[in-house]
C-alpha positions as CSV (number, residue, x, y, z in Angstrom):
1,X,8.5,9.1,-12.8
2,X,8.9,8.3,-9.3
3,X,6.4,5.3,-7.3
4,X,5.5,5.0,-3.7
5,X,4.0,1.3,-2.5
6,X,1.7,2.3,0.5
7,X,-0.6,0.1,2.9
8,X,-3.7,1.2,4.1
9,X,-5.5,-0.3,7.3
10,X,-9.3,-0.7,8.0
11,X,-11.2,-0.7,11.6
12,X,-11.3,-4.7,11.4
13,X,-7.3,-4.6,11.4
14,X,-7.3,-5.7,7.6
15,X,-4.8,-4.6,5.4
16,X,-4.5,-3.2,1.1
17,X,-1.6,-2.9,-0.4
18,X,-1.1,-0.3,-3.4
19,X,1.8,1.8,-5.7
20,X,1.0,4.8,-7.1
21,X,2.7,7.2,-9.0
22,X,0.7,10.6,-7.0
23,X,0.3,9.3,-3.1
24,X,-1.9,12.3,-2.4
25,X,-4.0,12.1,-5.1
26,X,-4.6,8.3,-4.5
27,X,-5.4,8.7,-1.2
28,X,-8.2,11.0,-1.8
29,X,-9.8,8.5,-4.3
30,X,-9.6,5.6,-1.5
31,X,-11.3,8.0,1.2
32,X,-14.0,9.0,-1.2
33,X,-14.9,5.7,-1.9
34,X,-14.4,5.9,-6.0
35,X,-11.8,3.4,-5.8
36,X,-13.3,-0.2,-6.4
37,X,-10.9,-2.6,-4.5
38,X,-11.2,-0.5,-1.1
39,X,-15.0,1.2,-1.4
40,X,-16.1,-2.4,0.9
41,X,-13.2,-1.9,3.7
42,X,-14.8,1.1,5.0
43,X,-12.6,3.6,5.9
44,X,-9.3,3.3,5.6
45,X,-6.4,4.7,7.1
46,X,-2.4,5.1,5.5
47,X,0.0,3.2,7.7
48,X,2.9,2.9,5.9
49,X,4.1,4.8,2.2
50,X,8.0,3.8,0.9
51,X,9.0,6.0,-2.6
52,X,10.9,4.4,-5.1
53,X,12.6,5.9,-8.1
54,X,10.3,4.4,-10.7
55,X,6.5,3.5,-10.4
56,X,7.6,0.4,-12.2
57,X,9.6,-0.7,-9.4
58,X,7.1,0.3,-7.0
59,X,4.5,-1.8,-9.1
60,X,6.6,-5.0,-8.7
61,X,7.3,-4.5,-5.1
62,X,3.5,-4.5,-4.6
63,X,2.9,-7.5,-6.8
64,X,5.6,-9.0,-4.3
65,X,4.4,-8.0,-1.7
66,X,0.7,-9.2,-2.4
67,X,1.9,-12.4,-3.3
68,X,3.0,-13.3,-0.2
69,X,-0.3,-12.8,1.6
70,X,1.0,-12.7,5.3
71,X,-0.4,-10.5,8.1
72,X,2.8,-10.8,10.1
73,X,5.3,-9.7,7.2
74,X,2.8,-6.8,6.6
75,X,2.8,-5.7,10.3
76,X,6.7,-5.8,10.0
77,X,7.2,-3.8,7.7
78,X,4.6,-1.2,9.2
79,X,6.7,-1.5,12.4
80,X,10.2,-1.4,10.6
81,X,8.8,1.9,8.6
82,X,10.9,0.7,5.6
83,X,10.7,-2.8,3.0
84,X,13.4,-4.8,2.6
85,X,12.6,-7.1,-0.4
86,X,14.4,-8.9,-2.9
87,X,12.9,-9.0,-6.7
């Protein structure tokens, strides 16, 4: 089953980072508020999505990428429109 990591932006610049294994269908649960870590950012807007071959994969390159915590790596990777990451 195929994954997708994707980052989401609010109106205060912050950032949430997430893998799914149905993009679309994830998405609508974010903007109708029934997903608990995102219902307090407010609305949020999909700035970046990468697909992988598994949603395991996709599910370590989040954990990765959330344990690095850094705004600027975040923003590159935005800007770059792909993530180059080691595991």
């Amino acid at each position: 089953m195929k994954g997708f990591v994707y980052i989401l932006k609010n109106e205060l610049g912050r950032y949430y980072v997430g893998s799914t294994s149905n993009l679309e269908r994830r998405l609508h649960q974010h903007k109708s508020g029934t997903t608990h870590s995102t219902k307090r950012m407010g609305s949020m807007e999909l700035v970046f999505s990468q697909e992988y071959e598994t949603i395991k994969l996709a599910r370590q390159i989040e954990f990765k990428l959330k344990r690095l915590k850094r705004k600027d790596f975040i923003e590159k990777i935005i800007k770059e429109g792909y993530i180059k990451i080691k595991l």
